[in-house]
C-alpha positions as CSV (number, residue, x, y, z in Angstrom):
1,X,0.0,0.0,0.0
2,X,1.3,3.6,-0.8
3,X,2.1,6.0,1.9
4,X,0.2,8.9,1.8
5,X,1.6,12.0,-0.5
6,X,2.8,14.8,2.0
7,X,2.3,18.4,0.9
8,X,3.2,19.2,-2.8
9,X,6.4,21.2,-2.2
10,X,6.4,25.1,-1.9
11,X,8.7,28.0,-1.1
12,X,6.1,28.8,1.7
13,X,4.6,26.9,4.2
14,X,2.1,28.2,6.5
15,X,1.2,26.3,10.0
16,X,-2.2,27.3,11.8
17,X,-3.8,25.8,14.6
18,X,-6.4,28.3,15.2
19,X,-9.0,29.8,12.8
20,X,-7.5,33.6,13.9
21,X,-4.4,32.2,13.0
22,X,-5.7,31.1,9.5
23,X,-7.3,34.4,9.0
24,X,-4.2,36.2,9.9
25,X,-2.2,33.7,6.9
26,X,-4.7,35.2,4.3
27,X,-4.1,38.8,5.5
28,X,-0.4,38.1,5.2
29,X,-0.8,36.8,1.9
30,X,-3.0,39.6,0.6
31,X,-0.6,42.5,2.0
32,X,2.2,40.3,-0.1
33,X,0.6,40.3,-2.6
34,X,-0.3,43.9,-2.5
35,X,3.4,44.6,-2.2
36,X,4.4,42.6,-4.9
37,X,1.9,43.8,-7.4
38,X,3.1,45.6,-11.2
39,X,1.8,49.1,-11.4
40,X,-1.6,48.7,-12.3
41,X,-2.6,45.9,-10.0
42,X,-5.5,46.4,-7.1
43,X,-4.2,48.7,-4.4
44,X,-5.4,47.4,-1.0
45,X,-8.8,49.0,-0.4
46,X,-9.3,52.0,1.9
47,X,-11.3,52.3,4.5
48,X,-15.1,52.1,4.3
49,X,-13.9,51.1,0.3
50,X,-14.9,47.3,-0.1
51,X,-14.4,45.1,-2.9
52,X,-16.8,42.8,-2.5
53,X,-16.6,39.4,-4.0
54,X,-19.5,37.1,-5.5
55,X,-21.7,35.5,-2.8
56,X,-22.7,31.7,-2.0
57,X,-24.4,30.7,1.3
58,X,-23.5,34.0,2.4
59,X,-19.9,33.2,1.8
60,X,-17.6,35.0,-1.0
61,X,-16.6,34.0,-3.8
62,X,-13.6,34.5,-5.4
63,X,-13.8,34.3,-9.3
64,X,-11.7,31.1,-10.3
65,X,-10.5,33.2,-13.4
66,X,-7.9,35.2,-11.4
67,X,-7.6,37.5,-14.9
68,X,-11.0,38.8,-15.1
69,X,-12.7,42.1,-13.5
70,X,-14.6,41.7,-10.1
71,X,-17.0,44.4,-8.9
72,X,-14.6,47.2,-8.1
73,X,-13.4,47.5,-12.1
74,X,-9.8,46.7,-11.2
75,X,-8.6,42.8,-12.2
76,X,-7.5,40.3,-9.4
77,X,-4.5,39.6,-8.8
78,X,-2.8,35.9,-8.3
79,X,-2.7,34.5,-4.9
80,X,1.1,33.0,-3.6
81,X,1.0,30.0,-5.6
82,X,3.6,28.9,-4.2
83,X,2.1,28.6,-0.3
84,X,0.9,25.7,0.9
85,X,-1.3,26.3,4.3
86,X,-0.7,23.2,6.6
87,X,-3.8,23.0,9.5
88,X,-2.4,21.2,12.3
89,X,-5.9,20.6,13.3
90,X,-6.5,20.7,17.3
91,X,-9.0,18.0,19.1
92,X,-11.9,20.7,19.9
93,X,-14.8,20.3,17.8
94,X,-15.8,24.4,17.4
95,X,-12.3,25.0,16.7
96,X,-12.7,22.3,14.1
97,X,-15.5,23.6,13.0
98,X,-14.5,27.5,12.3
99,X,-10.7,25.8,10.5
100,X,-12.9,24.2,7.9
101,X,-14.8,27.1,7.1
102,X,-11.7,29.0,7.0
103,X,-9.8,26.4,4.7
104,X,-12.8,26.8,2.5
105,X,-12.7,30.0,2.3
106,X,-9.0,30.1,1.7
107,X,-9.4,27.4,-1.1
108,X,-11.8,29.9,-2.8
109,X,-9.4,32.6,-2.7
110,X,-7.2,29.8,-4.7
111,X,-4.9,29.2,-1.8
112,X,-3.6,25.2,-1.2
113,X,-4.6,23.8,2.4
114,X,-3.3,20.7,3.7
115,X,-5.4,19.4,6.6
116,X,-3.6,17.4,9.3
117,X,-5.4,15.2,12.2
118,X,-2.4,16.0,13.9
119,X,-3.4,15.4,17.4
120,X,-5.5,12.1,15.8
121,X,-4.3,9.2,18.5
122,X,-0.9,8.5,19.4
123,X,1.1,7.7,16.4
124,X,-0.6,10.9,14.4
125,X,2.2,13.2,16.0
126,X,5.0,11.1,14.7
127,X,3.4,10.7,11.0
128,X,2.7,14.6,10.6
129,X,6.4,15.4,11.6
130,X,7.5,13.0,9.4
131,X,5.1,13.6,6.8
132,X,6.1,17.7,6.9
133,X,10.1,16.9,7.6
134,X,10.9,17.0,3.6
135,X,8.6,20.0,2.8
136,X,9.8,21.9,6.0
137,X,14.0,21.1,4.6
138,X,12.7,22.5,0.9
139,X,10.9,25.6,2.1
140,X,12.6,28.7,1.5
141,X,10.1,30.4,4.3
142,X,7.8,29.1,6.7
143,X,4.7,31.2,8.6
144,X,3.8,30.0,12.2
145,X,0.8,31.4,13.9
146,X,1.9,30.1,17.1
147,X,5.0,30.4,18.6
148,X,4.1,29.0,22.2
149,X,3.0,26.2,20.5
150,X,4.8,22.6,21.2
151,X,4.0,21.3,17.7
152,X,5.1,24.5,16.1
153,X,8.9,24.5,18.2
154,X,9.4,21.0,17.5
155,X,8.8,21.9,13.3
156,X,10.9,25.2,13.7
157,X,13.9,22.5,15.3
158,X,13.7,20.8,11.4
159,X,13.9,23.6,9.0
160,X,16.5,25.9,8.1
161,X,14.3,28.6,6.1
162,X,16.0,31.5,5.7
163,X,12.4,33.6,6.7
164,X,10.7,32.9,9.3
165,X,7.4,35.1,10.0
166,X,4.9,35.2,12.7
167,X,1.5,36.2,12.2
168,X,-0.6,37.1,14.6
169,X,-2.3,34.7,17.4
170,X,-4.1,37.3,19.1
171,X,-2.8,39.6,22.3
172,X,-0.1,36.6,22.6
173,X,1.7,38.3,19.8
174,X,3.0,41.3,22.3
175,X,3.9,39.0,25.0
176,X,5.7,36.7,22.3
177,X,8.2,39.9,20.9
178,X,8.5,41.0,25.0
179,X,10.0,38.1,25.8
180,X,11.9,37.0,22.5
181,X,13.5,40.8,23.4
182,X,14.2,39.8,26.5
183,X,16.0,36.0,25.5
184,X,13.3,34.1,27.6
185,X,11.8,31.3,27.0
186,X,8.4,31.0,25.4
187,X,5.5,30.8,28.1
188,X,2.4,31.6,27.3
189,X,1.2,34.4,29.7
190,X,-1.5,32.7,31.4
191,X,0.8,29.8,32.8
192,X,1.9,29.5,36.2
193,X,5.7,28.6,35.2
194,X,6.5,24.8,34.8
195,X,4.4,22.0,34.6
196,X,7.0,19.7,35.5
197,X,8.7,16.7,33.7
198,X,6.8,17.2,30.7
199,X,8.4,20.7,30.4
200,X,11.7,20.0,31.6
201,X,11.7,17.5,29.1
202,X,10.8,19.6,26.0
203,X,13.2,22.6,27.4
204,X,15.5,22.2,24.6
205,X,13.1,22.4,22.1
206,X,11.6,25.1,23.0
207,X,15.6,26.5,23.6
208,X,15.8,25.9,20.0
209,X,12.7,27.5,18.7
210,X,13.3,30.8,20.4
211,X,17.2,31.0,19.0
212,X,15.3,29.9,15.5
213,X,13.2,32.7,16.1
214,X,16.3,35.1,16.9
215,X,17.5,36.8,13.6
216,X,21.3,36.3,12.9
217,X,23.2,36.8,9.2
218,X,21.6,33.6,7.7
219,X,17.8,34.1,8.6
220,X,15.3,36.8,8.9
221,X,12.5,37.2,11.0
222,X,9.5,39.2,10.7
223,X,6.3,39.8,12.8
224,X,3.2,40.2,10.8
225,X,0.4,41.7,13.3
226,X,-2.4,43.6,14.2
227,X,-0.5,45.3,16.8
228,X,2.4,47.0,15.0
229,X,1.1,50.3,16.1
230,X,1.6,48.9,19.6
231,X,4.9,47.8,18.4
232,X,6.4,50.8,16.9
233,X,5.7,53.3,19.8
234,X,7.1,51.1,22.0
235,X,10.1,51.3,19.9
236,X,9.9,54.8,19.2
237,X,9.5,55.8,23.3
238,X,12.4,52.8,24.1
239,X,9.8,51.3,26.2
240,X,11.4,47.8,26.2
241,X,8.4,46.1,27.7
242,X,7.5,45.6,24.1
243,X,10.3,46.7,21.8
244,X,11.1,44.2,19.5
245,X,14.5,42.3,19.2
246,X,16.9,44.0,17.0
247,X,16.7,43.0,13.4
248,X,12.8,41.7,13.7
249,X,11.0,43.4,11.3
250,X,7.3,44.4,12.2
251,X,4.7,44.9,9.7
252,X,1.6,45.9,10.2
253,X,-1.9,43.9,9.7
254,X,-4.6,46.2,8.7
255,X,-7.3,43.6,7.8
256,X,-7.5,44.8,4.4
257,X,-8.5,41.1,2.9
258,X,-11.4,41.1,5.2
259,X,-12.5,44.5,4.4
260,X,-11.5,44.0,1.2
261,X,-13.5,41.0,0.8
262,X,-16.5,40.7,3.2
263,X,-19.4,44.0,3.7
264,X,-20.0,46.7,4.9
265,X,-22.4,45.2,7.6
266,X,-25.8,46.0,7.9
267,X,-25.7,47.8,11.5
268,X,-28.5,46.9,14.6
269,X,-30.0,49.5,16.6
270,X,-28.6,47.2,19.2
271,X,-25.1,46.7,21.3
272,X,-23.3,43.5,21.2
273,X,-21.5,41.9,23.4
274,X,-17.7,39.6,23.1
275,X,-17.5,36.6,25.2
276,X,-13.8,35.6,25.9
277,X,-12.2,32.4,27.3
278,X,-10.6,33.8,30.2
279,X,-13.1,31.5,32.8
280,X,-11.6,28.6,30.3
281,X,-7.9,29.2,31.0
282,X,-8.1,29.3,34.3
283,X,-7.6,33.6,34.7
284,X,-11.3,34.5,36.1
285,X,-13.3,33.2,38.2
286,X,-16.6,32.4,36.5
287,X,-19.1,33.6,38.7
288,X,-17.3,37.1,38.9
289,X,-17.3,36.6,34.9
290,X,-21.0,35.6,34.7
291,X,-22.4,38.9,37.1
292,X,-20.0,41.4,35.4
293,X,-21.1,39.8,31.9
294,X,-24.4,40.5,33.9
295,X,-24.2,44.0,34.8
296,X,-22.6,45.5,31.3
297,X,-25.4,44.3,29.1
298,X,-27.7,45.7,31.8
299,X,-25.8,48.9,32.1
300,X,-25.7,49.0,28.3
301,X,-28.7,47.3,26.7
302,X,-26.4,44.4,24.9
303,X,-28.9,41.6,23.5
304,X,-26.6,39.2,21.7
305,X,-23.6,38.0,23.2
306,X,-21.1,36.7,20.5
307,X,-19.5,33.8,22.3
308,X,-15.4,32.3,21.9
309,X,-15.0,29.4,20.5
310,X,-13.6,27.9,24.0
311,X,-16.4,28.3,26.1
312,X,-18.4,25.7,27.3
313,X,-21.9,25.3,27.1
314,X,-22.3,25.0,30.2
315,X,-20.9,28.7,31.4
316,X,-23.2,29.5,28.1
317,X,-26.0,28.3,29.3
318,X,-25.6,30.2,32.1
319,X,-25.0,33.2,30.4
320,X,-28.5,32.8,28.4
321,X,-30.6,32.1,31.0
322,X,-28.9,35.0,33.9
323,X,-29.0,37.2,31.1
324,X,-31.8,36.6,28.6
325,X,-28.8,37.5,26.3
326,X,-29.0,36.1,22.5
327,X,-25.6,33.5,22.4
328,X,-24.3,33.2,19.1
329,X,-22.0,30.4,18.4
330,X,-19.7,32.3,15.7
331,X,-18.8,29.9,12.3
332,X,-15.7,32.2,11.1
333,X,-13.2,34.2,13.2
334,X,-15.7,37.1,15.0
335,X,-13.4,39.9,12.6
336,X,-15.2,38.6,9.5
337,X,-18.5,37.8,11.1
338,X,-18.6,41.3,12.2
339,X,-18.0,42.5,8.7
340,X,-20.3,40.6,7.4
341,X,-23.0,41.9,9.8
342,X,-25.3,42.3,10.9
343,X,-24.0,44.1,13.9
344,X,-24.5,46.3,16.3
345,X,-23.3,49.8,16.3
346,X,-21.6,49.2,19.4
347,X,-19.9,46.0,20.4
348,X,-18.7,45.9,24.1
349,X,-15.6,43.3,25.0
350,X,-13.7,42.5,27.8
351,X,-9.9,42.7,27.4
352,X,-9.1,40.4,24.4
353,X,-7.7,40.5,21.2
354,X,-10.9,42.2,19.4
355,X,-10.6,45.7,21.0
356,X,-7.6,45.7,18.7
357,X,-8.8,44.0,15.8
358,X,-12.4,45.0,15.7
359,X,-11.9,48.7,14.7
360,X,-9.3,48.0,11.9
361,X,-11.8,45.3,10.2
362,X,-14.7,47.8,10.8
363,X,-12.8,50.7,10.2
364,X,-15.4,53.6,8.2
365,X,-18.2,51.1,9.3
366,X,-19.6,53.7,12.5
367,X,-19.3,50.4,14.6
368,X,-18.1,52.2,17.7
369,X,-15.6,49.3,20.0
370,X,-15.6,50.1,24.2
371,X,-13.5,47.9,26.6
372,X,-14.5,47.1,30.3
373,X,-11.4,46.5,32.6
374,X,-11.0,43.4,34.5
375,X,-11.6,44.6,38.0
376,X,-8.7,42.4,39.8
377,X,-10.6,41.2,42.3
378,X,-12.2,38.7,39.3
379,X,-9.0,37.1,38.8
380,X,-9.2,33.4,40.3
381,X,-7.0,31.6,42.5
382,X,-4.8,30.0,39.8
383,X,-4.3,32.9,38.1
384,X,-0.6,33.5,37.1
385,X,1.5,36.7,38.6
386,X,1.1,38.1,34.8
387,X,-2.4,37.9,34.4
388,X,-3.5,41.6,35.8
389,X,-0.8,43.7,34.3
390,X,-1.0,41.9,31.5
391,X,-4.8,42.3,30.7
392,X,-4.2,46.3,31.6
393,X,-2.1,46.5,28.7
394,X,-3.9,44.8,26.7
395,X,-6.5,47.6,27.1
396,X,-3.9,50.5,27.8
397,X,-2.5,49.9,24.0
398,X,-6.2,50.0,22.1
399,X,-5.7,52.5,20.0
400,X,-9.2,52.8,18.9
401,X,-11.4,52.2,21.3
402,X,-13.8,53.5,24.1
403,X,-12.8,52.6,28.1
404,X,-15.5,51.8,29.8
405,X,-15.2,51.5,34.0
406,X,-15.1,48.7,35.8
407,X,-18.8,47.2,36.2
408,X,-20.4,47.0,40.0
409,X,-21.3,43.9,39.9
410,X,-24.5,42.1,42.2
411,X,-23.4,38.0,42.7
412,X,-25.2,35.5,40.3
């Protein structure tokens, strides 16, 4: 019996785990593709400027015949043809869900996806490696979308890609360049240090991914994200908190393919409301989460409440019925849902990666973002040292967005 063909090879290869991080691939390869065009091609659209694509299933379309005119009068350009976007799928089933639409959706825009059950029993891990280890020695640049990821730092150990580029994975992004900056090792910022063996025993390949990740005279390495606003004034104000590493170089992510591609939304009379996973990972406690989710759509009229894709149902069900709140269970990353529309013309989050992300992919849209701070006496037990400041900055660096204060808050 033959083996299974690994990925056709390509100068790029792209890992995602997430459907943000998917998203975040396409806007990537749109800006490079923007950058790359001849005079004459489609400048990336302004704000408020859509081009908006065919529509199937409320899903666009991108003509197949990458030559002829879509709506705006200008002709498309080519995607990368040489990327190949590897999903190094995870085990939970509304992550799952939202990669396939996004691999769908990146098929349409003429993109190659290769789908790998990568967590599918306990060989799976051994036959993706060795599956990717040939494409991974050929590739002459290779996107992650996590750093902090295990399966990412053991790839990074095989190639020797002269680019390496991160794309965004959310507020993680700023802690990843604070502490590449700094030479430590890569921990996500809502761990509590070491969970023993199992760490101690992958130490030196995470060692090796962050030196990987460290540009020298043989290898670049750029930073593709939402936050390079963030980024630069750090840089600009020596504020080494979150000044990147000399010789990274930080581009910024506008959203431009979503806008580009998806709207303008169809805006409510209503506010909505972001769920986050914070209750999930361990950072608040859920029944402060549940009364303060309580008290800011009383306070301000919310009547959908857009949920993350790692809640339970459980804590939703218990958001529906304290509330009387509408739960939505998002398909696609909330950036593109939100374009999409309809939406409200305000949406209310708690510190996450959307009070960043929202205004750029709604930019000229009149959806205004506000932020409530997480008071600290919500953060549970087992919440690491990091967790308060570093949900203050997350809200501190918004650009864009409205602070709300922190809500007074009746118990469940």
């Amino acid at each position: 019996m033959t083996a299974p063909a690994g990925p056709p090879a390509a100068r790029t290869l792209a890992f995602v785990e997430s459907p943000v991080q998917l998203l975040n691939v396409l806007e990537w390869a749109y800006a490079e593709t923007c950058d790359s065009a001849p005079e004459g091609g489609v400048p990336a659209p302004r704000d408020g400027e859509p081009a908006p694509r065919p529509l199937r299933d409320g899903i666009p379309r991108q003509p197949r015949d990458h030559g002829r005119e879509h709506d705006s009068g200008a002709p498309l350009r080519p995607p990368d043809t040489d990327l190949v976007i590897v999903v190094l799928a995870p085990h939970d089933p509304m992550t799952r869900g939202q990669l396939r639409r996004m691999a769908e959706l990146a098929r349409d825009q003429g993109h190659r996806v290769r789908w790998e059950d990568a967590r599918g029993g306990p060989g799976a891990p051994v036959h993706t490696i060795r599956g990717l280890a040939g494409p991974l020695r050929k590739a002459h640049r290779v996107v992650i979308g996590d750093p902090f990821s295990r399966y990412v730092q053991l790839l990074l150990t095989i190639t020797r890609a002269p680019e390496l580029v991160v794309v965004d994975d959310g507020t993680a992004t700023m802690e990843f360049i604070a502490q590449l900056a700094r030479g430590e090792r890569l921990v996500r910022w809502h761990r509590r240090g070491s969970h023993g063996a199992r760490d101690l025993a992958f130490a030196p390949v995470s060692a090796s991914a962050r030196r990987r990740l460290t540009p020298n005279d043989r290898r670049s390495v750029a930073v593709f994200t939402s936050f390079a606003s963030v980024v630069s004034a750090a840089s600009a104000t020596a504020v080494p908190a979150l000044a990147p590493p000399p010789g990274v170089v930080v581009s910024a992510n506008t959203f431009a393919w979503t806008r580009a591609t998806f709207g303008p939304p169809r805006l409510t009379r209503g506010t909505d409301l972001v769920g986050t996973s914070l209750v999930e990972t361990g950072v608040v406690d859920p029944d402060r989460y549940l009364a303060a989710v309580a008290a800011l759509a009383r306070s301000h009229g919310a009547t959908r409440y857009f949920a993350h894709r790692r809640e339970s149902a459980d804590k939703l069900r218990r958001v529906r019925d304290l509330t009387g709140l509408e739960v939505v269970r998002p398909e696609l990353p909330l950036e593109i849902v939100a374009r999409r529309g309809p939406i409200g013309r305000t949406v209310l989050s708690f510190p996450s990666t959307v009070v960043h992300t929202l205004p750029l992919a709604l930019a000229g849209t009149g959806v205004s973002v506000a932020v409530c701070d997480i008071d600290p006496i919500w953060l549970s037990a087992g919440a690491s040292p990091r967790a308060r400041g570093f949900l203050s900055e997350v809200t501190e660096t918004a650009p864009d967005v409205r602070r709300l204060p922190v809500m007074p808050m009746t118990a469940p």
